[in-house]
C-alpha positions in Angstrom: -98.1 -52.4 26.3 -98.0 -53.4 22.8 -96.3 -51.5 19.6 -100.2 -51.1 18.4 -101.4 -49.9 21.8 -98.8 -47.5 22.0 -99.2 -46.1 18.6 -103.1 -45.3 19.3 -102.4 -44.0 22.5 -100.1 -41.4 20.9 -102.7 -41.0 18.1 -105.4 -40.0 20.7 -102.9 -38.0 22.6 -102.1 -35.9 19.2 -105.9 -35.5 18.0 -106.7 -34.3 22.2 -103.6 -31.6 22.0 -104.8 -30.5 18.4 -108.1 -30.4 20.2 -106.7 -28.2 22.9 -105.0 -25.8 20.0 -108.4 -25.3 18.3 -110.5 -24.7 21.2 -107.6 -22.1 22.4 -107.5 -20.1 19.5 -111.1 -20.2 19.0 -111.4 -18.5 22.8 -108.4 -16.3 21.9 -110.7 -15.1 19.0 -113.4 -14.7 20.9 -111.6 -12.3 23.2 -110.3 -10.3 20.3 -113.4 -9.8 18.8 -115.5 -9.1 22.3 -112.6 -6.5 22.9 -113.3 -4.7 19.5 -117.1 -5.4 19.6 -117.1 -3.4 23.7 -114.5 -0.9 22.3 -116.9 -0.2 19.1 -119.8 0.9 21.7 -117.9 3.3 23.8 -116.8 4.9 20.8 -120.9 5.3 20.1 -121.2 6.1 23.7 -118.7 8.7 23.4 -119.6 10.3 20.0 -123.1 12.1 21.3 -121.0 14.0 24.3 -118.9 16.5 22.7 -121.6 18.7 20.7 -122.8 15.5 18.8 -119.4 15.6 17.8 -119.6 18.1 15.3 -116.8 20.0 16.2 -112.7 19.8 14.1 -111.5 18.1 17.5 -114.5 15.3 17.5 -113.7 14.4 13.4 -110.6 14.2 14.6 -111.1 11.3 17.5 -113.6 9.6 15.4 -111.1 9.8 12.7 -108.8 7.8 14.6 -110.8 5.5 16.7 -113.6 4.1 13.6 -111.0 3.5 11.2 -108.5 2.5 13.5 -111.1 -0.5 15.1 -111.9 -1.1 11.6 -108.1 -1.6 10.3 -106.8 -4.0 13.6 -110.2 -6.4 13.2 -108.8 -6.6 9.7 -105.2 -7.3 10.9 -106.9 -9.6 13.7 -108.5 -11.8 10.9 -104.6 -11.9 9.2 -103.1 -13.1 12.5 -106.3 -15.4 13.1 -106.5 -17.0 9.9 -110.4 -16.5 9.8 -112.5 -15.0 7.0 -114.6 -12.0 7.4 -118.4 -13.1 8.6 -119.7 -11.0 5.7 -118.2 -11.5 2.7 -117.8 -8.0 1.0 -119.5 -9.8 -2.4 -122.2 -10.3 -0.5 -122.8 -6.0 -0.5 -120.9 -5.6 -3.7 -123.3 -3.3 -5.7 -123.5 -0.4 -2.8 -119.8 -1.2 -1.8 -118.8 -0.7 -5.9 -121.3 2.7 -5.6 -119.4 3.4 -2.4 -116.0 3.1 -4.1 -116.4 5.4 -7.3 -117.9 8.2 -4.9 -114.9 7.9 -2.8 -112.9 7.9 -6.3 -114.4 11.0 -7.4 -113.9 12.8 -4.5 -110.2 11.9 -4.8 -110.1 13.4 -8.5 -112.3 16.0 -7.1 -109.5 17.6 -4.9 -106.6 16.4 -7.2 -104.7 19.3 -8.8 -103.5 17.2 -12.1 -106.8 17.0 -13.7 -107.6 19.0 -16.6 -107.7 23.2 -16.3 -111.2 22.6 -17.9 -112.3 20.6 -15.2 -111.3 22.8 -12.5 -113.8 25.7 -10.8 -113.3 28.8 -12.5 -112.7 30.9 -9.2 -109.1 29.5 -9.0 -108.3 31.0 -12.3 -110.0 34.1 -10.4 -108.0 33.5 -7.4 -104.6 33.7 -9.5 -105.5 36.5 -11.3 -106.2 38.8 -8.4 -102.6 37.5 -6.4 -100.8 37.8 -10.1 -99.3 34.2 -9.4 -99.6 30.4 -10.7 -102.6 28.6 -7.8 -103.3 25.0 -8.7 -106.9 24.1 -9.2 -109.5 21.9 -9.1 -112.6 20.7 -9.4 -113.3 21.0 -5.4 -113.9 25.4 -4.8 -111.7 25.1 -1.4 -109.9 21.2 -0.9 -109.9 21.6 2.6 -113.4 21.1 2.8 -113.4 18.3 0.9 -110.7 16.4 2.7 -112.8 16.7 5.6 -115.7 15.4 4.5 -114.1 12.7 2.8 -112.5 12.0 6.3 -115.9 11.9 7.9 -117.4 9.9 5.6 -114.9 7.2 5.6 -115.2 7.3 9.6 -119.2 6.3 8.9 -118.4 4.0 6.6 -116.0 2.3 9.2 -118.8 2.3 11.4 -120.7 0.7 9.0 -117.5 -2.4 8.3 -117.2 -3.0 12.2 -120.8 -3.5 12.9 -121.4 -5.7 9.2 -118.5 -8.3 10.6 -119.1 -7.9 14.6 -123.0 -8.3 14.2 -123.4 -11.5 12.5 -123.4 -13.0 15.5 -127.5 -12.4 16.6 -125.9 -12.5 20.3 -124.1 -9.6 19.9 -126.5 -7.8 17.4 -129.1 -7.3 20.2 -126.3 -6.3 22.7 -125.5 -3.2 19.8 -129.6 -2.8 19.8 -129.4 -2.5 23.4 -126.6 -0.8 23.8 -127.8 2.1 21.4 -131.0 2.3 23.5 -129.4 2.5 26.5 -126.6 5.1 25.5 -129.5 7.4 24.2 -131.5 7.2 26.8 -128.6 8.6 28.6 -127.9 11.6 27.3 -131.7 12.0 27.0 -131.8 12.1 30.6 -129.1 14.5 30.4 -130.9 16.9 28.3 -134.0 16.7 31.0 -132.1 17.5 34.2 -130.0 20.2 32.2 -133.0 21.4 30.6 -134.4 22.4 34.2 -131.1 23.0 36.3 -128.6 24.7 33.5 -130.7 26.0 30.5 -128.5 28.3 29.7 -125.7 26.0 28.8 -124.7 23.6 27.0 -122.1 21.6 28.3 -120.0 23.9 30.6 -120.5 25.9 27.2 -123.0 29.4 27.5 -125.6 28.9 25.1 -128.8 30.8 25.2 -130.2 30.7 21.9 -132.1 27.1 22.8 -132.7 27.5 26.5 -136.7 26.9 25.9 -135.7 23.7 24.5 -134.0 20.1 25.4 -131.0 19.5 23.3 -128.6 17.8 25.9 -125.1 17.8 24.7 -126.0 18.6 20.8 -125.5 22.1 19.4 -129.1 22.6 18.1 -132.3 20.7 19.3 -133.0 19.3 15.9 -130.3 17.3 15.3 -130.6 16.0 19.0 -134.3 15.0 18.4 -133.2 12.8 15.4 -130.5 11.1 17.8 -133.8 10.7 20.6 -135.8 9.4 17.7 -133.1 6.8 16.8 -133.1 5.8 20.2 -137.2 5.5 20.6 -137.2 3.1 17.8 -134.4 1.3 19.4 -136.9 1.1 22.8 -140.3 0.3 21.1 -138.4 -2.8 19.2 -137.2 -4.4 21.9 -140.7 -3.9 23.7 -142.4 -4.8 20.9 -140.3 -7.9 20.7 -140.8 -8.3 24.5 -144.4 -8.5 24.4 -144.9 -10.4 21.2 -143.0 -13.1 22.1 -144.3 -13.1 26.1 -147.8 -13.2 24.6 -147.1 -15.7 21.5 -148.4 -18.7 22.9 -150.6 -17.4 25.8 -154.3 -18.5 25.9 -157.1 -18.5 28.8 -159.4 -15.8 30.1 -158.8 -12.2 29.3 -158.1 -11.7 33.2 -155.4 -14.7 32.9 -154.0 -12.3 29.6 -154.0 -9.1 31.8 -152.5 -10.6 34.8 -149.4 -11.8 32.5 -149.3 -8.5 30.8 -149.4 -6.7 34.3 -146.6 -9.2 35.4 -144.5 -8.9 32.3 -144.8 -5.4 32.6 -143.5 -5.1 36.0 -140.5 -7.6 35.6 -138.9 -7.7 32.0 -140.8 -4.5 30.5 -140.0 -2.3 33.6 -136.9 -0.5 32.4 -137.7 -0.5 28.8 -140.7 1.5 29.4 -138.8 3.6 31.7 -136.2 4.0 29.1 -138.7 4.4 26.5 -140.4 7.3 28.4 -137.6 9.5 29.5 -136.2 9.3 25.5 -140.3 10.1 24.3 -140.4 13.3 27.2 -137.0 14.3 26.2 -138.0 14.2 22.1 -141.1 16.1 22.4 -139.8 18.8 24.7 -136.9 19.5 21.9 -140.1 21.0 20.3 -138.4 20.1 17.1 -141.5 19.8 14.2 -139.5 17.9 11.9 -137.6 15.2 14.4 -141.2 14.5 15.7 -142.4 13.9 12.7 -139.9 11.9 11.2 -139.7 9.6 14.2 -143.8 9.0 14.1 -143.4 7.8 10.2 -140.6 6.2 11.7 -142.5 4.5 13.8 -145.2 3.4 11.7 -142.5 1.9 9.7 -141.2 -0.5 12.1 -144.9 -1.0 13.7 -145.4 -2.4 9.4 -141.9 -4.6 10.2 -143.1 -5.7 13.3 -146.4 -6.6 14.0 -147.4 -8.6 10.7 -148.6 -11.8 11.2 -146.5 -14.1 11.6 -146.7 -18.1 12.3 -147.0 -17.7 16.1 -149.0 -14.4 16.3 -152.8 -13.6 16.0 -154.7 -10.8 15.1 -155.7 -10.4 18.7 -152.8 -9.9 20.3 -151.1 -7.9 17.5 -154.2 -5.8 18.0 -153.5 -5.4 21.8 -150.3 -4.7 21.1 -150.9 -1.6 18.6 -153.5 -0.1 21.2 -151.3 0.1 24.2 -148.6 2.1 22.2 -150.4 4.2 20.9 -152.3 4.8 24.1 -148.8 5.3 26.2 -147.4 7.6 23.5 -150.6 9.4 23.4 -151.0 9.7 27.0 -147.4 11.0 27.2 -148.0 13.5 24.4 -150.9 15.2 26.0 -148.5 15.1 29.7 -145.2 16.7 27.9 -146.2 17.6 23.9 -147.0 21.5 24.9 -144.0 22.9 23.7 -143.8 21.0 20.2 -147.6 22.0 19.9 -146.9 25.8 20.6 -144.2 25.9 18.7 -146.5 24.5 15.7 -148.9 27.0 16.1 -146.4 29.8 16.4 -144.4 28.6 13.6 -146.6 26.4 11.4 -144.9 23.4 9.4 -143.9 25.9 6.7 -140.3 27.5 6.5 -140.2 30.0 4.1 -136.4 30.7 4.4 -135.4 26.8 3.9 -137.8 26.9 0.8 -135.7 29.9 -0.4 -133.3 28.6 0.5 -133.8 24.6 -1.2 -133.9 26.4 -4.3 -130.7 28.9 -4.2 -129.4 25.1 -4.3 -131.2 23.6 -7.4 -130.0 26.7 -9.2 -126.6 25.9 -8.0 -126.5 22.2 -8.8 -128.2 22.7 -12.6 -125.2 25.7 -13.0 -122.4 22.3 -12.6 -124.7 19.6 -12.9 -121.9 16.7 -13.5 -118.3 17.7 -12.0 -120.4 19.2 -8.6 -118.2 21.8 -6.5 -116.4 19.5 -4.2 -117.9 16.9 -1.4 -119.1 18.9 1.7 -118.3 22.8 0.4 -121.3 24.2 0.4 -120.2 26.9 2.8 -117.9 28.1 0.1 -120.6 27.7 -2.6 -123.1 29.2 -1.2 -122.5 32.8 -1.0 -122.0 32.8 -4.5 -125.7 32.1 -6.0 -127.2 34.0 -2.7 -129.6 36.4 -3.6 -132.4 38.1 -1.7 -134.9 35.3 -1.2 -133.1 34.7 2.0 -132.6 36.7 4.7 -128.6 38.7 5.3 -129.0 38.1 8.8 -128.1 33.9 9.0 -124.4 32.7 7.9 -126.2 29.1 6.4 -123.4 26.8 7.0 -125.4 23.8 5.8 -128.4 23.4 2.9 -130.8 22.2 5.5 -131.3 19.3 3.1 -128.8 16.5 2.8 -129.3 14.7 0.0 -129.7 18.6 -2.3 -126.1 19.3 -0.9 -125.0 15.6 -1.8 -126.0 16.8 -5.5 -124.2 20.1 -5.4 -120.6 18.8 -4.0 -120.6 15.7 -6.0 -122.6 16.3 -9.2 -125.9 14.6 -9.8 -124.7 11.2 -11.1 -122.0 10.8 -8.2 -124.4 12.3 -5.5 -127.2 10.2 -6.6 -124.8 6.7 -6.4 -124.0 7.8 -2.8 -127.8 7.4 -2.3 -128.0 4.7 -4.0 -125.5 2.6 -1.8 -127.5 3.4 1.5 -130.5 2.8 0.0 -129.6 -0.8 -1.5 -128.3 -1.4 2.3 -131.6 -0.3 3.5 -133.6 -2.2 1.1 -132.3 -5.5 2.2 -132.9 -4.8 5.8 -136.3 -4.3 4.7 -136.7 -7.6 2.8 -134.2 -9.0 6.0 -137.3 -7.6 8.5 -140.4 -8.8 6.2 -138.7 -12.3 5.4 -137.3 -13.2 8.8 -139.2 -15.3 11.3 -136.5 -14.7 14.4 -133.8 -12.1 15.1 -135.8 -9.8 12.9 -135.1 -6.9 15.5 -132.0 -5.0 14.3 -133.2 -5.0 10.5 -136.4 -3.5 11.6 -134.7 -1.0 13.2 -132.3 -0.3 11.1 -135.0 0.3 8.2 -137.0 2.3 10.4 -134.4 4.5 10.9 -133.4 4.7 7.7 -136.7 6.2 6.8 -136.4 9.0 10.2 -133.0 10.3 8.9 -134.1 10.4 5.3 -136.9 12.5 6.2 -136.0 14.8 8.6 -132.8 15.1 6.3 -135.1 16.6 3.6 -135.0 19.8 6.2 -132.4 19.7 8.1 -128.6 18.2 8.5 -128.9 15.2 11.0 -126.8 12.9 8.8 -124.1 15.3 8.9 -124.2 15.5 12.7 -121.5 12.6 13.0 -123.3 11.4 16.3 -126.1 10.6 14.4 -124.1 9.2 11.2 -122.4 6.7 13.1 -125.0 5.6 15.2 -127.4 4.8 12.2 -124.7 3.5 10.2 -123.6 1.4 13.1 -127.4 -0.1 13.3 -127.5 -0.2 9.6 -124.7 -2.4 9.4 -125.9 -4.9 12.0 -129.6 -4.8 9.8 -128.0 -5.9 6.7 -126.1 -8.2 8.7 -128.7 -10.0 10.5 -131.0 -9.5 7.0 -130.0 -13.2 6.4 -130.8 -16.4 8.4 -127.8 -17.7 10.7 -128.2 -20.9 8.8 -126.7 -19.4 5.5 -123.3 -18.9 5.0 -121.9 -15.6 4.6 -118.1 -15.7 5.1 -115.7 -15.1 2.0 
């Protein structure tokens, strides 16, 4: 062998073991990422089972396992030498919002601010004990150190999903997944609705026994969580059957025999899984989660079925007319509880109402500092008059985005809005501009719209089952909001 020979033979020999490096760190990655990705999920899976995880013990877990995925995919990238998949530029208006709110919740509970700052019942509290008490903006700092833990824990949710789901692959596993996990506990909440009513849990609990409400405290907050999920279901079918039927011409027997078939194959056990989440969300009999999940739902119907290059009217038509027909058909089987409830109720609340504006009064009394992130508990009792009943201990305002205002101040409560609702905005341009993989940011903006609605009467973002979930979703919308051809990376 010659001196040239030998030196290209070693040549090649390098460039093949360089290739052999590169294509085993690049399946090491893989590995670390699949491991996060699977690990992110059960933590989803697992958040709904312990009251919806609104209880000290389930802030805690979530405390530890969302931020603690989020911080080793970060050390991961470190040891891996990549770059994040989603550069954090690329959300750097709502992540700048994000970051003053968590700021001022910092100088919120911090003792070292001015004495004109702080609440005045401190200076109340250490006149009646005769002794020095440090204060603060924040009436009781406990409160607020909780809900700054759980609202780093959502936005954690939010990181892992951004970075895991720019892959499309594993974005429609998450869409999947989330359907799959709800139907679950929907399930649940049918066969414990009829075997253990009086329970929730191993827990005795007989204030909801008429209604479904598997493992969440109230029924409300679980028909948000089985609305999610719904919208999760009708996208996939909805993507099922538009793309099945895309291309298909022929007689309309040819048509029904391929929708028959599809229907029975592919489409089986989504519209199994869509019907036992639809039964279980109309026997919670809650007015305001089957409300917001219909908008919902006309939302993502809006994302969905425009025309688009490979659709026509026709089948887009066909499409619309079967849903509605299977929901309808199912709401005149199981919707007799939500509909006696309506008439035994009505739509109007009275006491909320009252109650919605105890709260303005309170947020125009400290319009700018607020009264601390998440104590309206604390604040509460003291602008209560006798609008509202003595007999209910309200632990929440029954509105989210009123007792945003009041614990963080209008300008600081209204930027936390606006970072979710910049996210949510792109999924929506994401889901209206997108030809393919336009699934997750439909759903994502769909249900954006249920939680913002039925958060106008009740608390389901601050059910941390129902936070993480949407957050996780949101995170994979804005993440697939872009074509895979673009370049995202930092």
């Amino acid at each position: 062998m010659s001196l040239r020979t030998a030196s290209f033979s070693r040549a090649g020999d390098t460039e093949a073991s360089r290739a052999g490096i590169a294509r085993t760190k690049s399946a090491d990655s893989a590995i670390v990422e699949r491991a996060l990705f699977w690990a992110f999920i059960a933590g989803l899976a697992w958040c709904p089972f312990w009251f919806g995880s609104h209880t000290l013990l389930a802030w805690g877990i979530n405390a530890a396992l969302f931020p603690g995925l989020a911080a080793l995919y970060e050390v991961s990238l470190l040891l891996r030498g990549k770059r994040h998949p989603v550069a954090i530029w690329q959300i750097k208006t709502p992540a700048a919002l994000f970051g003053a709110v968590v700021l001022w919740i910092l100088i919120q509970n911090a003792t070292w601010t001015p004495a004109w700052f702080h609440h005045p019942i401190w200076q109340m509290t250490a006149d009646a004990l005769d002794q020095t008490v440090d204060g603060s903006i924040s009436v009781n700092r406990e409160l607020t150190s909780l809900a700054l833990l759980r609202l780093i824990t959502t936005a954690s949710a939010f990181w892992i999903a951004l970075q895991l789901c720019r892959q499309a692959t594993r974005a429609n596993i998450l869409l999947k997944a989330v359907a799959a996990i709800v139907c679950a506990y929907a399930a649940y909440g049918l066969v414990a609705h009829y075997l253990w009513p009086d329970r929730i849990l191993w827990f005795e609990d007989k204030l909801n026994r008429n209604y479904v409400h598997a493992t969440f405290i109230n029924p409300n907050s679980f028909a948000t969580y089985a609305g999610i999920g719904f919208v999760a279901f009708c996208a996939l079918i909805l993507r099922l059957y538009r793309n099945e039927f895309a291309s298909i011409g022929g007689s309309i027997r040819f048509r029904i025999a391929t929708f028959i078939e599809v229907t029975g194959q592919q489409g089986a056990a989504l519209l199994g899984g869509a019907l036992v989440v639809l039964v279980a969300l109309l026997l919670s009999g809650s007015r305001g989660g089957i409300t917001a999940t219909v908008l919902a739902l006309l939302v993502l119907a809006a994302l969905t079925l425009r025309l688009r290059q490979n659709q026509v009217a026709e089948q887009r038509d066909a499409i619309v007319v079967l849903g509605v027909l299977f929901v309808a058909a199912t709401f005149l089987a199981f919707g007799d509880v939500v509909v006696g409830k309506i008439a035994q109720e009505g739509f109007h609340d009275e006491s909320r109402m009252a109650l919605h504006i105890i709260v303005i009064r309170s947020i125009l009394d400290a319009p700018m500092l607020g009264y601390g992130y998440g104590t309206f508990k604390d604040v509460f009792p003291m602008f209560r008059d006798q609008s509202v009943g003595t007999s209910t201990a309200w632990q929440m305002a029954h509105n989210t985005f009123l007792e945003a205002l009041q614990g963080l101040g209008v300008v600081f409560g209204s930027m936390l809005g606006a970072s979710i609702s910049l996210l949510v905005w792109r999924c929506m341009k994401g889901a209206a501009a997108r030809q393919k993989d336009e699934a997750l940011p439909c759903v994502a903006a769909s249900a954006a719209v249920l939680v913002a609605i039925h958060s106008l009467v009740d608390f389901s973002l601050q059910i941390q089952a129902i936070a993480l979930t949407f957050m996780a979703l949101l995170g994979a919308g804005v993440a697939q909001s872009e074509s895979s051809r673009l370049v995202l990376a930092d």
